[in-house]
C-alpha positions as a Markdown table, in Angstrom:
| # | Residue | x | y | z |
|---|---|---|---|---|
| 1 | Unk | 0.0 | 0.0 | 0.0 |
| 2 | Unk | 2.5 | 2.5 | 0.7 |
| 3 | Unk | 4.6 | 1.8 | -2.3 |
| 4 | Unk | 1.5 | 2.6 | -4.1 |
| 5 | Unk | 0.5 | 5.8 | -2.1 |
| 6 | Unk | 4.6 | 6.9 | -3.5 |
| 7 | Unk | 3.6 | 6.2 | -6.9 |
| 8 | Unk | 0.2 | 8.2 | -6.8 |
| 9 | Unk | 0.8 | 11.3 | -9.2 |
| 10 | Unk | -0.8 | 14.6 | -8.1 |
| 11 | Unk | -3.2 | 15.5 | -10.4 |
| 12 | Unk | -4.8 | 18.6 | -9.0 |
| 13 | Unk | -4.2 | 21.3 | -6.0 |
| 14 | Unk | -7.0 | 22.4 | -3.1 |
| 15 | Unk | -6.5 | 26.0 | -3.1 |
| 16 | Unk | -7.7 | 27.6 | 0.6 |
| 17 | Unk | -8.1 | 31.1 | -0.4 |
| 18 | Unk | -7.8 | 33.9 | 1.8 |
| 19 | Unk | -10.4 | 32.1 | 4.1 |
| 20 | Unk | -12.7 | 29.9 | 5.2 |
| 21 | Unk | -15.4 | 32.2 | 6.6 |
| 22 | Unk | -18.3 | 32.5 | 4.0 |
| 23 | Unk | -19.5 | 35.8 | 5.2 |
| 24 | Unk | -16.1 | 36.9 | 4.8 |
| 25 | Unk | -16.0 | 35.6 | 1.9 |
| 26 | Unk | -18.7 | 37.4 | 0.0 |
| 27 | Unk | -17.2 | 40.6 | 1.3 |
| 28 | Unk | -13.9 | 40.0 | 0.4 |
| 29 | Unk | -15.2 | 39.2 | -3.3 |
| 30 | Unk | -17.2 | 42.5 | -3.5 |
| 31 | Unk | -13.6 | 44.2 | -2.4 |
| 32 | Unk | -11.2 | 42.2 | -4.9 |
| 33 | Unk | -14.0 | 42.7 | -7.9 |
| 34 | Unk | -14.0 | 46.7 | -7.3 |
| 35 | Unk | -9.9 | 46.2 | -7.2 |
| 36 | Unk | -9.7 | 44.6 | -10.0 |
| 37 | Unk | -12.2 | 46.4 | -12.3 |
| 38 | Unk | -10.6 | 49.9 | -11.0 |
| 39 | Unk | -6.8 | 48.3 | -12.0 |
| 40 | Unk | -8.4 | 47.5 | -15.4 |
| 41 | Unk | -10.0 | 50.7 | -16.3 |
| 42 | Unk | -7.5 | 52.8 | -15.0 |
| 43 | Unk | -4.7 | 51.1 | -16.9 |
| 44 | Unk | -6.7 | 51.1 | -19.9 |
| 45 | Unk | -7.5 | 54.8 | -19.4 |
| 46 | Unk | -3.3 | 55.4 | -19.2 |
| 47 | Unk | -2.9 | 53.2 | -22.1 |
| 48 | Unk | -5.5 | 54.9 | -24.6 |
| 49 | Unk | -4.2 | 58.2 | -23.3 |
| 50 | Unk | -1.3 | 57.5 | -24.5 |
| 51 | Unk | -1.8 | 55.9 | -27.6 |
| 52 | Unk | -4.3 | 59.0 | -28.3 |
| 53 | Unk | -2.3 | 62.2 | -27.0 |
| 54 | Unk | 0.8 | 63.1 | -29.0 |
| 55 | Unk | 2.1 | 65.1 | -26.8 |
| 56 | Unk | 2.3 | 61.8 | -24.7 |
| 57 | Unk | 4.4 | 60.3 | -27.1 |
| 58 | Unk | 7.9 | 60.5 | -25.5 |
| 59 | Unk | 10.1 | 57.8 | -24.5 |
| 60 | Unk | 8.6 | 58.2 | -20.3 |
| 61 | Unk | 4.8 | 57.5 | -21.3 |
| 62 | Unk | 5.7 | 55.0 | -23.9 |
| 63 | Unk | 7.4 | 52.8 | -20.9 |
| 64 | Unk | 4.5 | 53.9 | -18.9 |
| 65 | Unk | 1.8 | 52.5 | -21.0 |
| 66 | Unk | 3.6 | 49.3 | -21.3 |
| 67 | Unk | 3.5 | 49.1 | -17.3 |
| 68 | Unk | 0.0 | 50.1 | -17.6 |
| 69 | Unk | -0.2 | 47.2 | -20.1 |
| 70 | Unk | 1.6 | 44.6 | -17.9 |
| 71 | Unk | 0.1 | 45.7 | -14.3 |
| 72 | Unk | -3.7 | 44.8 | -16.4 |
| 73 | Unk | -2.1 | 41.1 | -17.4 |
| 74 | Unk | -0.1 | 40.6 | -13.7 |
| 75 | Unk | -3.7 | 41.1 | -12.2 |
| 76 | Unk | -5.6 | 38.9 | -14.5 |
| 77 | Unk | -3.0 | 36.0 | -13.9 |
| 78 | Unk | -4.2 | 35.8 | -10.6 |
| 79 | Unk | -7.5 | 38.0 | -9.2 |
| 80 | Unk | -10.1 | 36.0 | -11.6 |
| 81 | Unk | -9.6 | 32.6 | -10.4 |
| 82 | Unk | -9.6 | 34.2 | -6.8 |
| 83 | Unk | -12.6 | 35.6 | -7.2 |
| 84 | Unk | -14.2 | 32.2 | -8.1 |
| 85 | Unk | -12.7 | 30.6 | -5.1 |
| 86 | Unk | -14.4 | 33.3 | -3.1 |
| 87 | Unk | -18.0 | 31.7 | -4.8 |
| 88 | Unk | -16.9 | 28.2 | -4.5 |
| 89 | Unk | -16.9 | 25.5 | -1.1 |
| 90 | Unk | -14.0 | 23.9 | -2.5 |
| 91 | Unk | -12.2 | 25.6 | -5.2 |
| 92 | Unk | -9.1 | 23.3 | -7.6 |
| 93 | Unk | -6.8 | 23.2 | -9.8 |
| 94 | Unk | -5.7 | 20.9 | -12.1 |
| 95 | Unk | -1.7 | 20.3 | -12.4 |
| 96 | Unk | -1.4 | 21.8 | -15.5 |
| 97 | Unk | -3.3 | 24.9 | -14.9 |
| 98 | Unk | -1.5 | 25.0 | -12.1 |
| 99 | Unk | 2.1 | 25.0 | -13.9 |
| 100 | Unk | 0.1 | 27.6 | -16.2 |
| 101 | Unk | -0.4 | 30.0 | -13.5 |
| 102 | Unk | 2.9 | 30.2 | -12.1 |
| 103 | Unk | 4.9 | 30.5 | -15.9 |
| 104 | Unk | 2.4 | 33.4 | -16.7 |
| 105 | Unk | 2.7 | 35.4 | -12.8 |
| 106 | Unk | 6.2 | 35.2 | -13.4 |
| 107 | Unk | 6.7 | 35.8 | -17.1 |
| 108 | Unk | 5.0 | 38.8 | -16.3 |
| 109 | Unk | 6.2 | 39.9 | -12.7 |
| 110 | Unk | 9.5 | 39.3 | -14.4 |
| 111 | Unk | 8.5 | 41.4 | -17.5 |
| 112 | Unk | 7.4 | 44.3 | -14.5 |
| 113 | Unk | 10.8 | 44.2 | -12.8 |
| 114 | Unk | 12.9 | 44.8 | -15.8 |
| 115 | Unk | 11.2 | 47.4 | -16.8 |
| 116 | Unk | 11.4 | 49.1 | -13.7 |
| 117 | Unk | 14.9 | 49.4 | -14.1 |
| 118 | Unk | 14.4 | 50.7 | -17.4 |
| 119 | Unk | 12.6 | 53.3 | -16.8 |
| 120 | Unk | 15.0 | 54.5 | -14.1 |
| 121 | Unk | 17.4 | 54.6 | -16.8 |
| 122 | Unk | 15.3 | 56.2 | -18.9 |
| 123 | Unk | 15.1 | 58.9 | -15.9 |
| 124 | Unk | 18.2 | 59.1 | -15.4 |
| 125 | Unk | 19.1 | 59.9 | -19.2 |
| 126 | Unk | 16.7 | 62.3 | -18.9 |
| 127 | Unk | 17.7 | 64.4 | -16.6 |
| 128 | Unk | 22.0 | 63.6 | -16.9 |
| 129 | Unk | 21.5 | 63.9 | -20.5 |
| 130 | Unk | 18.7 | 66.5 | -21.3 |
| 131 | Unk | 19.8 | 67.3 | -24.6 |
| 132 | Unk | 21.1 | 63.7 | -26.1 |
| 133 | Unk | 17.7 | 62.4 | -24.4 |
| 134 | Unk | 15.9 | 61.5 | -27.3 |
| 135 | Unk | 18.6 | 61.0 | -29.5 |
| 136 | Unk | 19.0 | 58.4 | -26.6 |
| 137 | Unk | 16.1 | 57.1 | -25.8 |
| 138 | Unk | 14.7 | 56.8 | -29.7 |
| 139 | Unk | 12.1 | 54.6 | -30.9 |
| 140 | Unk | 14.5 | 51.8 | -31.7 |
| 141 | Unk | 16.0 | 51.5 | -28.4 |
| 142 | Unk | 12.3 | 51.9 | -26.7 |
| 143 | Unk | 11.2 | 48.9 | -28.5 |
| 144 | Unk | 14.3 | 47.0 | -28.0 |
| 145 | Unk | 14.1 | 47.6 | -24.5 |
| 146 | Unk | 10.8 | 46.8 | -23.3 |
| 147 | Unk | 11.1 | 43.4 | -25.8 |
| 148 | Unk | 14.2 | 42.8 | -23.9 |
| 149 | Unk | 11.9 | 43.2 | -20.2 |
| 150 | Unk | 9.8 | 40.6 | -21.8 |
| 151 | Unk | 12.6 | 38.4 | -22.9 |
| 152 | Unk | 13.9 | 38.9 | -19.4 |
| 153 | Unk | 10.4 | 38.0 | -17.9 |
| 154 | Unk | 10.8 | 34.5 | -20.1 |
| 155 | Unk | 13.7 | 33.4 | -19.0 |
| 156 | Unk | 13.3 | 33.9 | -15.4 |
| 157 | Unk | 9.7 | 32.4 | -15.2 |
| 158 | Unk | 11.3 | 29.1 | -17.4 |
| 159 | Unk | 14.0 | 28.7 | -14.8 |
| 160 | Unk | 11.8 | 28.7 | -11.8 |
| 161 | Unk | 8.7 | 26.2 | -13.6 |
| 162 | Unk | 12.3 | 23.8 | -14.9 |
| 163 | Unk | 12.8 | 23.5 | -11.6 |
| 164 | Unk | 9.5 | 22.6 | -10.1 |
| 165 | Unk | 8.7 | 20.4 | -13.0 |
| 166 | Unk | 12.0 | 18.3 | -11.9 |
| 167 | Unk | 9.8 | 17.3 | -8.8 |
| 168 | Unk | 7.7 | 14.5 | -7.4 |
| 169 | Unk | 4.2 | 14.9 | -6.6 |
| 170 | Unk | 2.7 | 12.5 | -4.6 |
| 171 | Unk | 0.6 | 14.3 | -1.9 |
| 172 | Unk | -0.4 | 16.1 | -0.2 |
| 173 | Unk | -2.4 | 18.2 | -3.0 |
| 174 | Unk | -3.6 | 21.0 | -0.5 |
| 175 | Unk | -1.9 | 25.1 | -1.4 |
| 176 | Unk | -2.9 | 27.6 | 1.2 |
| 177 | Unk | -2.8 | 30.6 | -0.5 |
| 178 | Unk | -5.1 | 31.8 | -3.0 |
| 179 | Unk | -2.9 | 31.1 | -6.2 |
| 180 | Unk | -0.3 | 28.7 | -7.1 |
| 181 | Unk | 3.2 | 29.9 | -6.4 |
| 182 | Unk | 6.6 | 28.4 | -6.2 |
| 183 | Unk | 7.2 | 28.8 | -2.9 |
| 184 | Unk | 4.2 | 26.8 | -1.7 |
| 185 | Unk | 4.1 | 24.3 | -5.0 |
| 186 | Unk | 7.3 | 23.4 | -3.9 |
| 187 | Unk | 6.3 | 22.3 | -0.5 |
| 188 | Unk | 4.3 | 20.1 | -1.4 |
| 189 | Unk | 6.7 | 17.6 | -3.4 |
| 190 | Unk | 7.2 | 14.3 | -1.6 |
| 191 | Unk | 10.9 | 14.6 | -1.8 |
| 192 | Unk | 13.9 | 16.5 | -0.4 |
| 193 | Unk | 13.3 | 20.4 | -1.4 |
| 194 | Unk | 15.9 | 21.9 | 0.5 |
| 195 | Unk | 18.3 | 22.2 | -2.9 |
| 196 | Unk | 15.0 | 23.0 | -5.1 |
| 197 | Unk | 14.7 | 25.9 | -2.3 |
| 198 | Unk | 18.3 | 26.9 | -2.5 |
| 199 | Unk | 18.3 | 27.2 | -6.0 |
| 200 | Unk | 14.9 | 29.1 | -6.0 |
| 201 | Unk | 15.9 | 31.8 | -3.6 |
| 202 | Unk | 19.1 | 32.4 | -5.0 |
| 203 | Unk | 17.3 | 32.9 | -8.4 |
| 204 | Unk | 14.3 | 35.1 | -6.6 |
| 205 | Unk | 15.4 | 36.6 | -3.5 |
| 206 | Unk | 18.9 | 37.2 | -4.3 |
| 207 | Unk | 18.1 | 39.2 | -7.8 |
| 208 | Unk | 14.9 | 40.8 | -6.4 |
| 209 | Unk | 17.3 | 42.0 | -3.3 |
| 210 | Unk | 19.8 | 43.3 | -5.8 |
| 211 | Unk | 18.0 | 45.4 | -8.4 |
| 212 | Unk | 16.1 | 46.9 | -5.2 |
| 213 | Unk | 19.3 | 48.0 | -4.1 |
| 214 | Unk | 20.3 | 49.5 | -7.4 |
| 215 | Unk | 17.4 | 51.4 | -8.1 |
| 216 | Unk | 17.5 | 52.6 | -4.8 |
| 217 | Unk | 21.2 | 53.7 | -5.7 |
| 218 | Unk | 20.3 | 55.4 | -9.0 |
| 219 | Unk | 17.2 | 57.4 | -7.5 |
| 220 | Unk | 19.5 | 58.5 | -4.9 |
| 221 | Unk | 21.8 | 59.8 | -7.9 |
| 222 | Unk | 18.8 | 60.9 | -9.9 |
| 223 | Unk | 17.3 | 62.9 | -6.8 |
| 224 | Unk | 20.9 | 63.9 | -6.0 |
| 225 | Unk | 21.4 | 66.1 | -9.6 |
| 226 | Unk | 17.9 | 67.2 | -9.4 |
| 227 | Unk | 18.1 | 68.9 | -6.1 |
| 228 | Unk | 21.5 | 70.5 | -7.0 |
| 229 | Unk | 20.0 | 72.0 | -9.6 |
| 230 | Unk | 16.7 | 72.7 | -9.4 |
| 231 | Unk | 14.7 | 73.9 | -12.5 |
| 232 | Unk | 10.9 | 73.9 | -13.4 |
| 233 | Unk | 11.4 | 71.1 | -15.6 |
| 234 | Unk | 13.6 | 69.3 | -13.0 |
| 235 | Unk | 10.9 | 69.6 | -10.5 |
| 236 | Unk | 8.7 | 67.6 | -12.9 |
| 237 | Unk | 11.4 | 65.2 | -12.9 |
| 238 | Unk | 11.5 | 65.2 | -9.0 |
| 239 | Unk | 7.8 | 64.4 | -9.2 |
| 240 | Unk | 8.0 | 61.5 | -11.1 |
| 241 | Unk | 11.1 | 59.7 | -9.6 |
| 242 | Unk | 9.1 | 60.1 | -6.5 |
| 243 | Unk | 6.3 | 58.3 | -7.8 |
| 244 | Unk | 8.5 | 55.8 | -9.4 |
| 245 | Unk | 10.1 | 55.0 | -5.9 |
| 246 | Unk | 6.8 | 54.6 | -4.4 |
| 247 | Unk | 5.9 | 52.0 | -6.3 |
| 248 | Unk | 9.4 | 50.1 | -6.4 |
| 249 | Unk | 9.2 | 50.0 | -2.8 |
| 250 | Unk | 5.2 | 48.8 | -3.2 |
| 251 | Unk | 6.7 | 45.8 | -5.5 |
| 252 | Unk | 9.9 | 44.8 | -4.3 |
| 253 | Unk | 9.9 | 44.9 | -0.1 |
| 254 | Unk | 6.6 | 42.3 | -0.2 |
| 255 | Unk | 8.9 | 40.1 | -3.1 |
| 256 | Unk | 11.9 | 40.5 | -0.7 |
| 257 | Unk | 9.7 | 38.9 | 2.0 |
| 258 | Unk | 8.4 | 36.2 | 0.1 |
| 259 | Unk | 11.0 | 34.8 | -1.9 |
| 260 | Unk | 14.4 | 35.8 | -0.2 |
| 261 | Unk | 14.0 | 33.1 | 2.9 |
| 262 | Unk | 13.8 | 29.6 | 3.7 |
| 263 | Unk | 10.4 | 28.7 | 2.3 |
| 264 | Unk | 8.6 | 28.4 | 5.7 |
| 265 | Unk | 4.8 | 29.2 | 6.5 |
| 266 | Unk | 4.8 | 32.8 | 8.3 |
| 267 | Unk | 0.7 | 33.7 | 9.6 |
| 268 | Unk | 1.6 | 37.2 | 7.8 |
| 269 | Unk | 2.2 | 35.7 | 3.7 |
| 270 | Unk | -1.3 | 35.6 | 2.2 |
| 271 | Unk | -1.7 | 39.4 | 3.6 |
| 272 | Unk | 1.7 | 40.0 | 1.6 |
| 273 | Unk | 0.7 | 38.0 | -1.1 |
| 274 | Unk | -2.5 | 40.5 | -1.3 |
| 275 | Unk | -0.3 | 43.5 | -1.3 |
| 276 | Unk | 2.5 | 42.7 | -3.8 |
| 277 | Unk | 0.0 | 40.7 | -6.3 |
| 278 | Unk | -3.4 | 42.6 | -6.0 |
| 279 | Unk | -2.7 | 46.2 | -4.9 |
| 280 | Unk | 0.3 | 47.5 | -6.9 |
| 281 | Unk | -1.4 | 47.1 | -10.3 |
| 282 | Unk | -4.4 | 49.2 | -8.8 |
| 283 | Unk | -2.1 | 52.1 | -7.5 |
| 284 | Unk | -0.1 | 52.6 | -10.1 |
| 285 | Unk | -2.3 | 54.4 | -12.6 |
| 286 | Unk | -3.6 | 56.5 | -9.5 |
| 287 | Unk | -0.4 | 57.1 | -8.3 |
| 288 | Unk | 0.5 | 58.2 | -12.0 |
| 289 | Unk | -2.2 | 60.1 | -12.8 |
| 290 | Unk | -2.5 | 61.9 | -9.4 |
| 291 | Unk | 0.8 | 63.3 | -9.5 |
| 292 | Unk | 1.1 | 64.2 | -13.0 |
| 293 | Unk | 0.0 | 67.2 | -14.8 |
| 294 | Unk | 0.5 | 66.0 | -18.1 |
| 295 | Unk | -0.9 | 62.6 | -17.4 |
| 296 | Unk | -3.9 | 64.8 | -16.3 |
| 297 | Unk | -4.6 | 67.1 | -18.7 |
| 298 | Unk | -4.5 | 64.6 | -21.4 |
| 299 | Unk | -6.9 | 62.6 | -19.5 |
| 300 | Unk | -9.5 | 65.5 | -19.4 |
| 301 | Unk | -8.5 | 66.8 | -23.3 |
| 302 | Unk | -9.2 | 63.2 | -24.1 |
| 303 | Unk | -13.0 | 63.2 | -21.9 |
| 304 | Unk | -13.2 | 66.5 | -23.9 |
| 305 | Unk | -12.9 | 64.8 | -27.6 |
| 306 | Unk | -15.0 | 61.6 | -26.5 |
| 307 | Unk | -17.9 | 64.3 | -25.1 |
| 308 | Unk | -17.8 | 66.2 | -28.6 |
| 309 | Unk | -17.8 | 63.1 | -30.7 |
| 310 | Unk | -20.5 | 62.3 | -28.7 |
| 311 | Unk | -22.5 | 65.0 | -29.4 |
| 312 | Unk | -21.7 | 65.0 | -33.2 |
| 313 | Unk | -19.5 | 67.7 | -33.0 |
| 314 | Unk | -15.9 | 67.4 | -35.2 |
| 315 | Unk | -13.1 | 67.8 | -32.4 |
């Protein structure tokens, strides 16, 4: 019997969700759905902005529609299938969709931290290299870059699947978290992790850890030359590396938490989970939009068109 039980292939996870309470429940998926339908319209709303406005087309909202693009796809990886969990006793997971989930959430959360970086550099151009700026950052180099954030994504999220794929799953079949993830998937597989777990942090944890620290670095550089000389368009500048801070710190201290320790159950995780998985992709286009003029503006000369095309008037 037990030689059997070893051979006994997993062929689908128990996810327990955020909780077991069902009047909990039913508020929690009244909150999550007005989270994830404002991340989707006010992404959207940044993207068609952006697309719309030409005097949005410049390297900075071009990078900022893509994250606009990829905070919409980060959600939809994961906030769907928790909503149905929050409508279901028992909510699964096949294997496969499973293995699904976890490529795609870190294709893209791969995808979201290299460009991060770029658009620091693209900052930092900016303001150490006004005049080469766009001669810089043109077109070409745009596209090249965010492909290469995608690329980036890729190869990450392959490495980490590879090496859960390499695993045994015999039971137990039971996640809790609300999503599948690497650090719980792994948890589960009925043989020695602690090498799978070595090899994960040092590919998660350590890279998340040290491309914090360097942005940190270069927004301390950034802020540095802006403060020491201090001109209306440097201000705008200021602005915006502040709001790019903001939400590296939103992103990367909840990732640092996660995936840069021994894989070991803390009562605090599914709350970080929550915050580094759900709430980011909302903030960012009201963090954006909030505290930028231009962002602004073309917003409203955009409600302005819509409103006269809607009246059959020729904008």
């Amino acid at each position: 019997m037990e030689q059997e039980n070893l051979t006994t292939t997993v062929t689908e996870f128990v996810l327990l969700g955020l909780t077991q309470s069902p009047e909990l429940q039913r508020f929690l998926f009244i909150v999550f759905s007005i989270v994830y339908l404002t991340t989707c319209l006010g992404n959207i709303t940044i993207i068609i902005t952006v697309i719309c406005d030409r005097e949005l087309h410049n390297p900075m909202y071009f990078l900022l529609a893509n994250l606009a693009f990829i905070d919409i796809s980060d959600s939809t990886v994961n906030v769907p299938n928790m909503l149905l969990g929050f409508l279901s006793h028992r909510k699964t997971i096949s294997f496969n969709e499973c293995i699904l989930q976890m490529f795609f959430f870190h294709f893209i959360a791969g995808a979201m931290v290299f460009l991060l970086v770029v658009m620091a550099a693209d900052r930092y151009v900016a303001i150490h290299k006004p005049l080469q700026y766009l001669t810089i950052m043109n077109r070409g180099a745009c596209m090249g870059l965010v492909a290469g954030t995608w690329l980036g994504g890729f190869i990450h999220s392959a490495a980490q699947v590879g090496l859960v794929l390499q695993l045994p799953f015999c039971g137990p079949n039971v996640l809790d978290n609300f999503y599948c993830d690497v650090p719980q998937v792994i948890k589960l597989a009925c043989t020695d992790t602690y090498l799978f777990e070595l090899l994960t942090v040092s590919h998660s944890g350590v890279i998340v850890i040290i491309i914090f620290i360097l942005l940190l670095i270069s927004y301390t550089i950034i802020l540095v030359k802006i403060r020491t000389h201090l001109t209306e368009r440097k201000r705008k500048a200021l602005s915006t590396c502040g709001t790019q801070i903001m939400i590296v710190c939103l992103i990367f201290v909840p990732c640092i938490f996660i995936y840069a320790r021994p894989f070991r159950k803390f009562p605090m995780d599914k709350a970080v989970s929550v915050l580094y998985t759900v709430i980011p992709p909302m903030l960012n286009p009201v963090i954006y939009t909030l505290r930028n003029a231009e962002m602004k503006k073309a917003i409203s000369r955009l409600m302005s068109r819509m409103r006269l095309s809607r009246n059959g008037i020729k904008p």
